[in-house]
Each structure stands twice: as C-alpha cells, then as structure tokens.
FIFIBA-842799 format. One record per residue (C-alpha): residue in three letters; x, y, z; residue number from 1. Coordinates in steps of 0.02 Angstrom, whole numbers, plus 50000, padded with zeros to 5 digits. Example, Ala and Ser with C-alpha at 12.3 -4.5 7.8 and 13.67 -1.06 7.14 Angstrom:
REM FIFIBA-842799
{residu=ala | xx=50615 | yy=49775 | zz=50390 | num=1}
{residu=ser | xx=50684 | yy=49947 | zz=50357 | num=2}
END
This chain:
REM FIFIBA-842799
{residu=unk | xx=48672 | yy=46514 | zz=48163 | num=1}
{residu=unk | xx=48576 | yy=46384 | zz=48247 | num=2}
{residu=unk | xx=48391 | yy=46422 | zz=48323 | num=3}
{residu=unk | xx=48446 | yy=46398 | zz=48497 | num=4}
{residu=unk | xx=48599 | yy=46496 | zz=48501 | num=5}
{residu=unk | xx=48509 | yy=46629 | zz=48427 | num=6}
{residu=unk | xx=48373 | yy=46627 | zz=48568 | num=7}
{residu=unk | xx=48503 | yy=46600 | zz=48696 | num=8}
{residu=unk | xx=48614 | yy=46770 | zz=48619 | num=9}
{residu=unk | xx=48458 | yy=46884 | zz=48614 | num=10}
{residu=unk | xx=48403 | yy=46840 | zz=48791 | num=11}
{residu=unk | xx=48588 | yy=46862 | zz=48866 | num=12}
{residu=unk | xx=48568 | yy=47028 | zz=48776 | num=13}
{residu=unk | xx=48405 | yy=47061 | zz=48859 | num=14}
{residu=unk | xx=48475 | yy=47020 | zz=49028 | num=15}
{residu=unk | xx=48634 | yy=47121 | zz=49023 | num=16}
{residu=unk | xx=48513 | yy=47289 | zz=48943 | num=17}
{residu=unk | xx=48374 | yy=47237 | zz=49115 | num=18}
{residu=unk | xx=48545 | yy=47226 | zz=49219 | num=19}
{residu=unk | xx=48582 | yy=47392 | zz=49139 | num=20}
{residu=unk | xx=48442 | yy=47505 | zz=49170 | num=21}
{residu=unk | xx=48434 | yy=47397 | zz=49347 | num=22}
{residu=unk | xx=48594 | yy=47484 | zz=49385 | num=23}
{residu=unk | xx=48573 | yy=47655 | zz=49327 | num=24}
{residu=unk | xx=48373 | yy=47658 | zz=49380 | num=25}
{residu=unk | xx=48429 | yy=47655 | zz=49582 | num=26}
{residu=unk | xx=48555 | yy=47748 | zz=49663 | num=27}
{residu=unk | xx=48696 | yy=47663 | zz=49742 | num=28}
{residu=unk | xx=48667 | yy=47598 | zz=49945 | num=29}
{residu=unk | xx=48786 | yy=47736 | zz=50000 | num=30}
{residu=unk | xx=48708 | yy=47895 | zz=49912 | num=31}
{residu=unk | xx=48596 | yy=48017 | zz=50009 | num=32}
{residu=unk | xx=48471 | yy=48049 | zz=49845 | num=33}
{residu=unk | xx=48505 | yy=48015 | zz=49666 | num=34}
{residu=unk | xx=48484 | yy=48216 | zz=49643 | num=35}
{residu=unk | xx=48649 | yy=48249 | zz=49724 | num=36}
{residu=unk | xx=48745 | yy=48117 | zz=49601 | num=37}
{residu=unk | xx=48853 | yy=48187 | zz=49451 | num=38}
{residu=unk | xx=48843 | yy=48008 | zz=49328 | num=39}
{residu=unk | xx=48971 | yy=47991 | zz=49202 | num=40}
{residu=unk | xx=48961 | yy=47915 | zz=49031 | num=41}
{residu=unk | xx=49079 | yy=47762 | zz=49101 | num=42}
{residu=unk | xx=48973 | yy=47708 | zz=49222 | num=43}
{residu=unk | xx=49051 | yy=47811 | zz=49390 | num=44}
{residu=unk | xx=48927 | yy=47903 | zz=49512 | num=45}
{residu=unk | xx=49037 | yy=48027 | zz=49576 | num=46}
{residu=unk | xx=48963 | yy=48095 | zz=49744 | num=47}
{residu=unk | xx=48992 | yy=48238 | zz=49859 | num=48}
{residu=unk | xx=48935 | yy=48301 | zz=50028 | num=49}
{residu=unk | xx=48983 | yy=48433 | zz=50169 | num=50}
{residu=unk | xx=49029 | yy=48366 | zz=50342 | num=51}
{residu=unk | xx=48966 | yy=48473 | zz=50504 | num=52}
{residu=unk | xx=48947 | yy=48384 | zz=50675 | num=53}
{residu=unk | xx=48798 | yy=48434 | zz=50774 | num=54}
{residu=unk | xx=48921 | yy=48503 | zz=50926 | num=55}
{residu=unk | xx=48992 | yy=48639 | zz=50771 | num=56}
{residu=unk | xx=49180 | yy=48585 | zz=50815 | num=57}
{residu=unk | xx=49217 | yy=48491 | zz=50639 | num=58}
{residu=unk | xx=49177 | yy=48542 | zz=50473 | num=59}
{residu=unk | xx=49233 | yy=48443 | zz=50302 | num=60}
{residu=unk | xx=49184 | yy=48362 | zz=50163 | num=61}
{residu=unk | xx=49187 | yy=48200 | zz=50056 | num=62}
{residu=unk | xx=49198 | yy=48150 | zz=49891 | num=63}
{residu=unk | xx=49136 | yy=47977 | zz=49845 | num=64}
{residu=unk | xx=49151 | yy=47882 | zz=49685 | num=65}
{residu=unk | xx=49100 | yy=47714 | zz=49642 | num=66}
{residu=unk | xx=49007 | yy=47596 | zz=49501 | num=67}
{residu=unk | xx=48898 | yy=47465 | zz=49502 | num=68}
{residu=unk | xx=48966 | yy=47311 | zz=49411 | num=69}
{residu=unk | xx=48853 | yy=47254 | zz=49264 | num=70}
{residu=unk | xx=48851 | yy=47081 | zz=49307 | num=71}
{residu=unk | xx=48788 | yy=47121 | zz=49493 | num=72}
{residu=unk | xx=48688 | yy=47249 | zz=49469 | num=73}
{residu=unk | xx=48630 | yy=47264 | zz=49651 | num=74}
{residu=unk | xx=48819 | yy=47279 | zz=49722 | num=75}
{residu=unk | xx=48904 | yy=47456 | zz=49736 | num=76}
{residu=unk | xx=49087 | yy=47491 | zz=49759 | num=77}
{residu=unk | xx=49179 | yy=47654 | zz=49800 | num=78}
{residu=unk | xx=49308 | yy=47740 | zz=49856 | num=79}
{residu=unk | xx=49301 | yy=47876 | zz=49969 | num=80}
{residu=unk | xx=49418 | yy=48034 | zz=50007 | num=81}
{residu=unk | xx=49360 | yy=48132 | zz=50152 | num=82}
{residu=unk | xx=49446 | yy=48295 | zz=50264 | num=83}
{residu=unk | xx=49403 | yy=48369 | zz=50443 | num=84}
{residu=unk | xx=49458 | yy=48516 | zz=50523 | num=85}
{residu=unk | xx=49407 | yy=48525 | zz=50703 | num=86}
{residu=unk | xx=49427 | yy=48681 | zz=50789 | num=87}
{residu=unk | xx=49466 | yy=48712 | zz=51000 | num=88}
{residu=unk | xx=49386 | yy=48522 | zz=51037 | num=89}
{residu=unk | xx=49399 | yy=48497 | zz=51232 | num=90}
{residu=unk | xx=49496 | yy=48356 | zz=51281 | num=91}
{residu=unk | xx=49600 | yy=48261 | zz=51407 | num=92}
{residu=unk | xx=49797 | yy=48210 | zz=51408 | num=93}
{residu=unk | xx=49812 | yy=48146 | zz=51569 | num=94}
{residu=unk | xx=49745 | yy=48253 | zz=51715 | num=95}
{residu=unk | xx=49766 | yy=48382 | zz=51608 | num=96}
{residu=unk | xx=49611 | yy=48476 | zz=51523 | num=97}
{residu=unk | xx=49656 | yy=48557 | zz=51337 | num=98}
{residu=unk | xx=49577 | yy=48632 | zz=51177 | num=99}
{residu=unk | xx=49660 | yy=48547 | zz=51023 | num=100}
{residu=unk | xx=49638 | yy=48588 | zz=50831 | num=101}
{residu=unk | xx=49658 | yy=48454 | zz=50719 | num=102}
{residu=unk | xx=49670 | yy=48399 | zz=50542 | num=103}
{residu=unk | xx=49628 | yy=48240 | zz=50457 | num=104}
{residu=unk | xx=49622 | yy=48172 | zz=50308 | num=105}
{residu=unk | xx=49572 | yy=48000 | zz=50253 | num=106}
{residu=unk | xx=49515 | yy=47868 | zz=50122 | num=107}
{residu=unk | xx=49403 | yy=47706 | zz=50135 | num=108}
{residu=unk | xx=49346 | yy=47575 | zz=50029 | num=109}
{residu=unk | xx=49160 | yy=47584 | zz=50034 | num=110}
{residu=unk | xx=49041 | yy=47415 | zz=49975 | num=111}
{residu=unk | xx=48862 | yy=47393 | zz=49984 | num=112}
{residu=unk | xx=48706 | yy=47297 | zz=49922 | num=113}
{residu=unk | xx=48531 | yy=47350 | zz=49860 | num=114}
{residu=unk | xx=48391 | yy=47245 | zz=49908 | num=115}
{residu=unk | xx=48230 | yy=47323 | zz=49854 | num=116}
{residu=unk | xx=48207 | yy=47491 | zz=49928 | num=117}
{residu=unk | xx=48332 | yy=47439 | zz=50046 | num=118}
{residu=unk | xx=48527 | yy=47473 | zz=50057 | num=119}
{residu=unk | xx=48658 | yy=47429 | zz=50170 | num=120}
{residu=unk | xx=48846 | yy=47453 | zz=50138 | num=121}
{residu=unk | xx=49016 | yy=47456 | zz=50256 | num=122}
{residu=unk | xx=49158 | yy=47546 | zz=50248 | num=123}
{residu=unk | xx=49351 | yy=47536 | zz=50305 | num=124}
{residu=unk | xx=49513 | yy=47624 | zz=50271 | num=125}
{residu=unk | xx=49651 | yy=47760 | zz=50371 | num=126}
{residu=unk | xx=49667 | yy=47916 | zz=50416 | num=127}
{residu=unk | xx=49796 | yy=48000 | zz=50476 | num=128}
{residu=unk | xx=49787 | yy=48154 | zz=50586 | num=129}
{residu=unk | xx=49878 | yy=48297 | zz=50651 | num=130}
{residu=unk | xx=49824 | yy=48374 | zz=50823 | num=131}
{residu=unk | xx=49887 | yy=48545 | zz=50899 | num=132}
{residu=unk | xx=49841 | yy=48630 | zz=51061 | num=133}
{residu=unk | xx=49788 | yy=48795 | zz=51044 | num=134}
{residu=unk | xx=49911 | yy=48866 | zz=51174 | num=135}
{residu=unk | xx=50048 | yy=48771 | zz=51075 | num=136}
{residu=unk | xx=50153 | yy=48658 | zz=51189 | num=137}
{residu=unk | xx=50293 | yy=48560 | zz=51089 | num=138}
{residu=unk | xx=50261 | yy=48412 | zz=51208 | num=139}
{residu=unk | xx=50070 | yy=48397 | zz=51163 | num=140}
{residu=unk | xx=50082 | yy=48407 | zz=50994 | num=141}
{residu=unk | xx=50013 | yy=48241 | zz=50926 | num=142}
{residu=unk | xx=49986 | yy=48155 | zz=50745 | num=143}
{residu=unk | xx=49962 | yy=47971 | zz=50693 | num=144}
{residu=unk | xx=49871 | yy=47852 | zz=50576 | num=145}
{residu=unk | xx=49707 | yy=47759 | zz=50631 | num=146}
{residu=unk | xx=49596 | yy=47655 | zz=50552 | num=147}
{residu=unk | xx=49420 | yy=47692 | zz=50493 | num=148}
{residu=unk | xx=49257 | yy=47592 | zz=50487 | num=149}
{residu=unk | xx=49077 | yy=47604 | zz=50472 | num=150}
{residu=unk | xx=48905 | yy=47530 | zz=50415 | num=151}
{residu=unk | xx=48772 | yy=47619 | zz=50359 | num=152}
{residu=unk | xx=48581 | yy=47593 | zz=50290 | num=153}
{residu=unk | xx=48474 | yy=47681 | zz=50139 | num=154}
{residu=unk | xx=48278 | yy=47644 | zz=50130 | num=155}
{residu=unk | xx=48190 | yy=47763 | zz=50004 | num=156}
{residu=unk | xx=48007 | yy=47784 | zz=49934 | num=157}
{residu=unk | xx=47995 | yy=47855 | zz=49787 | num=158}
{residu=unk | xx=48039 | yy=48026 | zz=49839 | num=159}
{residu=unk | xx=48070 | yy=47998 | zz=50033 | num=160}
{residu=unk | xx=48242 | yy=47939 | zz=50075 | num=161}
{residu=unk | xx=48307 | yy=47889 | zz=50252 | num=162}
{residu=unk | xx=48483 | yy=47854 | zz=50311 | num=163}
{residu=unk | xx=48581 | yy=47794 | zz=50452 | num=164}
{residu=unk | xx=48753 | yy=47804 | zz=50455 | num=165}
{residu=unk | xx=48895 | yy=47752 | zz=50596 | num=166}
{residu=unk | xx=49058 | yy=47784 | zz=50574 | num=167}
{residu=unk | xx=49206 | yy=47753 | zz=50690 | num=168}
{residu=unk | xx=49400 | yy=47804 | zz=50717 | num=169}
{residu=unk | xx=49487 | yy=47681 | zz=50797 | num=170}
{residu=unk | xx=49613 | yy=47835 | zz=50888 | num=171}
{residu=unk | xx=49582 | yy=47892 | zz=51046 | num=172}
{residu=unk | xx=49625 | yy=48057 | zz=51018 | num=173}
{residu=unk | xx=49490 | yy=48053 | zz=50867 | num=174}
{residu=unk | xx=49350 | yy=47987 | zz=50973 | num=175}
{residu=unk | xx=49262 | yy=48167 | zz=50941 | num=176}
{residu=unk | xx=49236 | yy=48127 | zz=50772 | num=177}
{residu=unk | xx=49156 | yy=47970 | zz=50775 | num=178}
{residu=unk | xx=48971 | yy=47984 | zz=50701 | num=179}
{residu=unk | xx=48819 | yy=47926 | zz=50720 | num=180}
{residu=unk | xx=48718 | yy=48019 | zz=50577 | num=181}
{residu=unk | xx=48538 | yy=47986 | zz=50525 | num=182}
{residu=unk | xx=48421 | yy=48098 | zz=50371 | num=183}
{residu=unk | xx=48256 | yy=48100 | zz=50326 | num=184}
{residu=unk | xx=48231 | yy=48193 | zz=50170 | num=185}
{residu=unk | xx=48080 | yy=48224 | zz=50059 | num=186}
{residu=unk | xx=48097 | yy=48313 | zz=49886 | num=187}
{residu=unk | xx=47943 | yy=48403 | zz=49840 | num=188}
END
C-alpha cells in the first residue's frame, strides 16, 4: 500500500469515527432533552412525549423516530406518528354555537439542522380527523384529511434546554389544535 493512500484511509477513518461521536454526542434539533431519548444500536433515537393544550380540551401523544445520517452529521430526519382526542371544544357551524369531540390522528415527516447549540427543524404531513357533536346531530357530524406543518427551534446549555415549537392544521374545523408551544427546562 502506498504512503499516501495509507494516510488518506486512516484520516477518512478518523473523520467518519469524529462524524460518529458528532452524531451521537448531541441530540437531534427536534428532541426536548437527550434524557427522554430511547437510542438503539442502529443508529434510531426513538422519542416520545404527552400532548396537553393549556385550555385542557386535547390530550395525546407522539412518538418520534429519526437518525442522523453519518455523512451529515448535523442533519436529523424523522418520522412522526401523533393522536388527539379533544373533548366538548366550543365551536361555530354557521350561526350556530356547538361542543364537538374529535379524534385525530396523523403523521409528518420531520427534518432539521444542528448548528452549535442551536437547532431548527420543520415539519409536514396529514391528518385526518373525525368530529362529533356532543348532542349528536347526523347533519353535523364531520371528518376529513388536512395537512400539517410546523417549524420549531432547540438552543441548549449544557443542562438548560429551550424550545419553541409552532405547529399548524391547515382545517378549519382543527384550528383549536394549532400550537404554539415553548419549554424551558433545567435538569439538576
């Protein structure tokens, strides 16, 4: 083997094993804290959280899994799965005031960049829905598909982590769960 391939092998090794650690040293741009991620041997941060909007009408969760390619080591995919259940949410149909239950369930596509301490990602995918009244009324009873997006930011220090998270259904009849969601946390 020639000098100079030999040099040029061992440093591509060095930069994939520094790309490595790179990637499993920070969480990905979507995670709240790297406490709350289950890693698995092949590379996949599997993450999950509870959903509860400050007005108490929907409750949920999500379950996020993604990777961070070893060649970009600062990019993070995932996919997300995510279900709501909001209970006796006051709305309009018409000139007509009701309380409607409904039922969603969605997925996204969720991609984001590290830069530093810093993280920003964007999501997009469907949902589709199923809305009852809670006096039931065949003619009111609604369901549909709607499209999902949303962009969202990560800064942490050391143990402080901060996020800000918007996220938007493109229904009408879904406005109530659109989000704007920000955390502070500090792990002592």
């Amino acid at each position: 083997m020639k000098p100079g391939f030999a040099i040029a092998a061992l440093a591509a090794g060095m930069v994939t094993m520094s790309s490595t650690l790179v990637a499993d040293d920070s969480a990905p741009a979507y995670s709240g804290h790297d406490a709350d991620l289950m890693h698995l041997d092949n590379g996949v941060v599997i993450e999950g959280r509870d959903i509860d909007t400050p007005d108490g009408f929907t409750s949920g969760f999500r379950l996020i899994a993604g990777f961070s390619p070893l060649t970009l080591p600062r990019l993070d995919i995932a996919a997300e799965f995510s279900y709501r259940e909001s209970d006796e949410v006051p709305t309009r149909l018409g000139d007509q005031s009701l309380l409607l239950n409904t039922t969603s369930m969605g997925g996204s596509l969720l991609a984001g960049v590290r830069i530093g301490r810093l993280g920003l990602y964007a999501k997009s995918g469907v949902a589709g829905w199923e809305g009852d009244p809670v006096i039931p009324q065949d003619s009111l009873a609604s369901n549909g598909t709607t499209r999902v997006q949303g962009l969202g930011a990560r800064l942490q220090f050391d143990r402080l982590v901060s996020r800000l998270e918007f996220e938007e259904f493109r229904a009408p009849d879904m406005a109530h769960l659109n989000l704007i969601t920000a955390s502070l946390r500090y792990n002592f």
